[in-house]
C-alpha positions as CSV (number, residue, x, y, z in Angstrom):
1,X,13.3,3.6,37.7
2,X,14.3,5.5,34.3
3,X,15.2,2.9,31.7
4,X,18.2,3.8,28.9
5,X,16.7,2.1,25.8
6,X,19.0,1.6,22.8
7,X,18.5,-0.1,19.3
8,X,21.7,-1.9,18.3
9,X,22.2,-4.3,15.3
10,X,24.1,-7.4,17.2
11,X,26.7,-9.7,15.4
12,X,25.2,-13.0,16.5
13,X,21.9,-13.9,18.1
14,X,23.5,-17.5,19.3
15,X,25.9,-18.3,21.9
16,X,27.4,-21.8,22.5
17,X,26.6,-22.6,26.2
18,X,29.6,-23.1,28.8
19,X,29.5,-23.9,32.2
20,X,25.9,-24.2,34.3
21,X,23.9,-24.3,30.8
22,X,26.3,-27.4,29.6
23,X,24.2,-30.3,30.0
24,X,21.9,-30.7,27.1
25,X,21.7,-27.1,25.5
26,X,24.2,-26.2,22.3
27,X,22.8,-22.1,22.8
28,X,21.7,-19.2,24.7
29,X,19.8,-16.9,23.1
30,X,19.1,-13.1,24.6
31,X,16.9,-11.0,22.8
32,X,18.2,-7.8,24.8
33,X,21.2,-7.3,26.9
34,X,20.7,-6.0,29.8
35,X,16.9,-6.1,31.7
36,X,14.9,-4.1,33.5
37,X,13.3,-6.2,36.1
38,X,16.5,-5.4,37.6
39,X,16.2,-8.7,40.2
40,X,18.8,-7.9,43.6
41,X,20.2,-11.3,43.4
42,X,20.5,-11.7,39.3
43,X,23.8,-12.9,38.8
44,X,24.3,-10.7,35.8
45,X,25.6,-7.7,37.8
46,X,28.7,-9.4,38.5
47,X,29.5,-10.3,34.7
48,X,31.0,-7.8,32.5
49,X,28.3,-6.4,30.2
50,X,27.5,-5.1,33.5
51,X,30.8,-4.4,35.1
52,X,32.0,-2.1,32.2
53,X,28.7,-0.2,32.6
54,X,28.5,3.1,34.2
55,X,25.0,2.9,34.6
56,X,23.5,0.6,37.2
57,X,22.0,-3.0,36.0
58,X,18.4,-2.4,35.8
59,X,18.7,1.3,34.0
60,X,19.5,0.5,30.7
61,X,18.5,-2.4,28.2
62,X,19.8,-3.0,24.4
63,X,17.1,-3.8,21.7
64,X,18.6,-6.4,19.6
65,X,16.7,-5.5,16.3
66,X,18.1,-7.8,13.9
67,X,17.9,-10.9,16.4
68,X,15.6,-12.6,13.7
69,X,17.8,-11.6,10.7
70,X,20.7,-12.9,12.6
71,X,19.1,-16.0,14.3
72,X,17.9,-17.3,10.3
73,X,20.9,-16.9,9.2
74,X,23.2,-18.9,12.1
75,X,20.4,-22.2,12.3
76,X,20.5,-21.6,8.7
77,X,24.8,-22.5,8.7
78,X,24.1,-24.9,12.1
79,X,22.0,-27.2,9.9
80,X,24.3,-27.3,7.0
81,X,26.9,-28.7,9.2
82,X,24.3,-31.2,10.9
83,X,24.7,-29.6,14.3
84,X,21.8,-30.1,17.1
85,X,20.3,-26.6,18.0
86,X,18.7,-26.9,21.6
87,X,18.1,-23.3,22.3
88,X,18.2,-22.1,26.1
89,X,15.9,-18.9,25.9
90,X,17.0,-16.5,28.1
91,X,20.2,-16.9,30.4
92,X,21.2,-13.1,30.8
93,X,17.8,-10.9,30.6
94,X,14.0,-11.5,30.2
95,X,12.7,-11.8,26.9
96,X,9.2,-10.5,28.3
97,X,10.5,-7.5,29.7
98,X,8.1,-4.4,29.5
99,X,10.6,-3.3,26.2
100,X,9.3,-6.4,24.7
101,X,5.5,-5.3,24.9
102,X,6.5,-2.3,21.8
103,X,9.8,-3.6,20.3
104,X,8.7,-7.7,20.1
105,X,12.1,-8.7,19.3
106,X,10.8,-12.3,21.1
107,X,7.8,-12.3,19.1
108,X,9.9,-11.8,16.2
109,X,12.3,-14.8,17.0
110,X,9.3,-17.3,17.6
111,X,7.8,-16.4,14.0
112,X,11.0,-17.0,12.7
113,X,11.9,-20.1,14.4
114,X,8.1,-21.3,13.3
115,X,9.6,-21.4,10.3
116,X,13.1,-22.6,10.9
117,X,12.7,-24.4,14.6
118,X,15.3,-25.7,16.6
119,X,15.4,-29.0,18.0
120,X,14.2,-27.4,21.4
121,X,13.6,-24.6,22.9
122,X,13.3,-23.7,26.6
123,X,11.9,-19.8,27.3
124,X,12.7,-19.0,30.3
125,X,11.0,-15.7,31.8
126,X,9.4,-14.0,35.1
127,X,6.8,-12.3,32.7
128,X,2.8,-12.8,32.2
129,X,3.7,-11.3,28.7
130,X,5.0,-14.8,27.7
131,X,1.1,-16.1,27.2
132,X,0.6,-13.3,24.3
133,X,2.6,-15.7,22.1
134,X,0.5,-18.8,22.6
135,X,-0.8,-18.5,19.0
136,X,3.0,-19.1,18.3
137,X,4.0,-21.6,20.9
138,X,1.2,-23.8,19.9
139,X,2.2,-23.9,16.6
140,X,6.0,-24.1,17.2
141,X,5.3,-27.3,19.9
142,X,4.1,-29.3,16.5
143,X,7.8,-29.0,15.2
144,X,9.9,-29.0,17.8
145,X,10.1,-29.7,21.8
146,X,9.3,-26.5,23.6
147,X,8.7,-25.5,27.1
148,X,7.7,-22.1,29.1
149,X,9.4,-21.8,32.3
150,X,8.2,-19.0,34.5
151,X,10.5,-17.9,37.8
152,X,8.5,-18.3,41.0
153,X,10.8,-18.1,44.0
154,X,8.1,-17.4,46.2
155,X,4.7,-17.3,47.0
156,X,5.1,-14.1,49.5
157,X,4.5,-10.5,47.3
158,X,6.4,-8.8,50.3
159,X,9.3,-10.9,49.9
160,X,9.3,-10.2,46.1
161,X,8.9,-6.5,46.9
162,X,12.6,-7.0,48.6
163,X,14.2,-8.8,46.2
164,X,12.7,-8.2,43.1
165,X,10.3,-5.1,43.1
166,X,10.4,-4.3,39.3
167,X,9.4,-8.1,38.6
168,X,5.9,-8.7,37.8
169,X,3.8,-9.9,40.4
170,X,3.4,-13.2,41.6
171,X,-0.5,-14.0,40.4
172,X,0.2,-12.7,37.4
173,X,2.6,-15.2,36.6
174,X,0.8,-17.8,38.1
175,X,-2.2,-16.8,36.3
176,X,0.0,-16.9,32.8
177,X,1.6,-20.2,33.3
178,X,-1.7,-21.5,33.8
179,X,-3.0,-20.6,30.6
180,X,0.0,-21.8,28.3
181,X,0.0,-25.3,30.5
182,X,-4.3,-25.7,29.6
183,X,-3.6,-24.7,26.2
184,X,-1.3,-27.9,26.2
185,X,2.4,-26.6,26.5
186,X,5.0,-28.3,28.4
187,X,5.8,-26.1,31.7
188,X,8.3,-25.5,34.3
189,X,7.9,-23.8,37.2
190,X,11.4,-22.2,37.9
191,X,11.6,-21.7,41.8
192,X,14.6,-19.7,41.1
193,X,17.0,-18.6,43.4
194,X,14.8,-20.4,46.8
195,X,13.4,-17.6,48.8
196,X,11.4,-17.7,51.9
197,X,7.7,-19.0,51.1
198,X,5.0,-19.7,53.3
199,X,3.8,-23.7,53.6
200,X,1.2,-23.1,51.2
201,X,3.2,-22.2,47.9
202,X,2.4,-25.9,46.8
203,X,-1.2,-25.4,46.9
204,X,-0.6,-22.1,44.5
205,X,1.1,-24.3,41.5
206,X,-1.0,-27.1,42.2
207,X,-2.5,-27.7,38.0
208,X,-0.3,-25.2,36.6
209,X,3.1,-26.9,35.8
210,X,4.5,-30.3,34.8
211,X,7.7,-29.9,36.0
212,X,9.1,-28.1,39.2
213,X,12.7,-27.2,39.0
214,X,14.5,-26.0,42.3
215,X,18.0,-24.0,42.5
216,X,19.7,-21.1,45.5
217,X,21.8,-18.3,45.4
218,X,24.5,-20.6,47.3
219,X,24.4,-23.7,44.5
220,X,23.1,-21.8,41.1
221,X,25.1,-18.3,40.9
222,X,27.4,-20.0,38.5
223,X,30.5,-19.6,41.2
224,X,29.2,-21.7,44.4
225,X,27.6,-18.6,46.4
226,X,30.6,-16.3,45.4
227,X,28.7,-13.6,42.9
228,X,26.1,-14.0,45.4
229,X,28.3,-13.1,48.2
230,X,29.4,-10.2,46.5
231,X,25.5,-9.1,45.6
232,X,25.2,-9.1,49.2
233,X,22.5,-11.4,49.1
234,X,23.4,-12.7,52.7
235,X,23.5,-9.3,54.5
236,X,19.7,-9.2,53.0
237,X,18.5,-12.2,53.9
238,X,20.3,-11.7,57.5
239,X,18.6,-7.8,57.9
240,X,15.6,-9.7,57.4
241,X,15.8,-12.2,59.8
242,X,15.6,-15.2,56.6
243,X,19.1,-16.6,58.0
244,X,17.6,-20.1,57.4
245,X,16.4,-19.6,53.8
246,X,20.7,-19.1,53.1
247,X,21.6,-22.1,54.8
248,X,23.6,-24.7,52.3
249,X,21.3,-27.0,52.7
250,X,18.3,-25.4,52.0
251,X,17.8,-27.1,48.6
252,X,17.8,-30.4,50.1
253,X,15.0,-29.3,52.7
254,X,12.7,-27.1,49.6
255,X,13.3,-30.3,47.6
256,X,11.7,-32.7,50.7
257,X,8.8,-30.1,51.0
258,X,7.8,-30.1,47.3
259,X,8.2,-34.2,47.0
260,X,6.2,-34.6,49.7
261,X,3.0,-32.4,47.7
262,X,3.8,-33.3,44.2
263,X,5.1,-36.6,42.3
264,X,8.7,-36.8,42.9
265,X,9.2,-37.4,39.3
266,X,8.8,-33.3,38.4
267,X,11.1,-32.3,41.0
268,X,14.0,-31.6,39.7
269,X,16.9,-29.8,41.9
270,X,19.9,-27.7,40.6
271,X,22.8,-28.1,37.4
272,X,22.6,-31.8,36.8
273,X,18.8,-31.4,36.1
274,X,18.6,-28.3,34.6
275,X,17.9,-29.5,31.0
276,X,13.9,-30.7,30.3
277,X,14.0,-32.3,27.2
């Protein structure tokens, strides 16, 4: 798919959180708008950056190139006034999308915060690219709390294919996380929204993650199901015979199947445990 890139100067870098993102962080930050992994289900489509767009989501992506200048200057004003800064890294792109590999806005934003850090910081990201900053995360984890969490909604590359085919592929990721959570940083794997897995996907994260955090399209689109609904996400999963996997309850039966493999202390289901720290 052709990708629209733009450089833009941004007025802020931070956002106060509202809503699903409410329950531990103060901020979002998104090192581009828009993304071009371009995920069927991403509830981004329905939101206006992407509603006033006459380009489809997935086409286009904004290069935020003064996110450093911007994000010194905000922690810079947050501290004066003694607020906490618990950064949620990011909640409306990837910040290791393939832009990133040229432009390293990200990179950018972790050198700066190495020098300014924030109390925490949760990346969250689909993207192998992430273990290129381990040099930085490893020094960054001495000052504040940090964790990677990579997106894994499935263990099946044919499912991916349907859902997301842009996204990087799933060994890749695996293969990444791996290597931050040896090198000693605090990781999350990010299973989504749910999709259909085979009954090993256990045995693939098995030594690659301390913490396994479980959401769906039906309990974690930020409107109960309703952006999903309108994504069409149930006509897909119905064409391909995953009826099941859409099922309200499905968190409840992914959540018996991963306690029953892993300490039932790391898994962590939906909104109310959504914050690591």
């Amino acid at each position: 798919m052709p990708i629209e890139i733009k450089d833009i100067v941004s007025k802020k870098i931070l956002s106060e959180v509202k809503g699903y993102l409410d329950i531990g962080f103060t901020h979002s930050l998104n090192p581009y708008t828009g993304c071009a992994f371009a995920c069927e289900y991403c509830y981004v489509r329905e939101m206006p950056i992407q509603k006033f767009k006459d380009i489809p989501w997935g086409s286009w992506v904004d290069v935020k190139k003064n996110a450093a200048e911007n994000y010194l200057k905000e922690v810079s004003l947050l501290r004066r006034k003694n607020k906490p800064i618990s950064i949620f890294m990011s909640s409306a792109t990837d910040p290791y999308q393939p832009v990133e590999q040229r432009a390293s806005i990200t990179r950018s934003l972790l050198e700066e915060m190495d020098k300014n850090p924030p109390d925490s910081l949760q990346i969250q990201t689909r993207s192998p690219l992430v273990a290129r900053d381990l040099d930085i995360l490893l020094k960054l984890k001495e000052k504040c709390r940090i964790m990677v969490s990579m997106t894994i909604e499935t263990d099946r590359e044919a499912v991916k294919r349907i859902f997301s085919p842009y996204a990087p592929g799933i060994n890749l990721r695996v293969k990444a996380l791996k290597k931050i959570n040896d090198a000693g940083i605090h990781t999350q794997v990010s299973i989504s929204p749910v999709l259909p897995f085979s009954p090993n996907f256990a045995n693939m994260l098995q030594g690659i993650t301390d913490r396994i955090w479980i959401d769906t399209l039906l309990i974690g689109d930020g409107q109960m199901g309703m952006r999903s609904e309108r994504l069409g996400m149930p006509q897909l999963f119905d064409v391909n015979g995953w009826d099941r996997w859409y099922e309200k309850s499905i968190h409840l039966k992914v959540e018996k199947y991963f306690k029953a493999r892993f300490p039932s202390e790391i898994i962590h289901v939906s909104k109310n445990s959504a914050y690591p720290f």
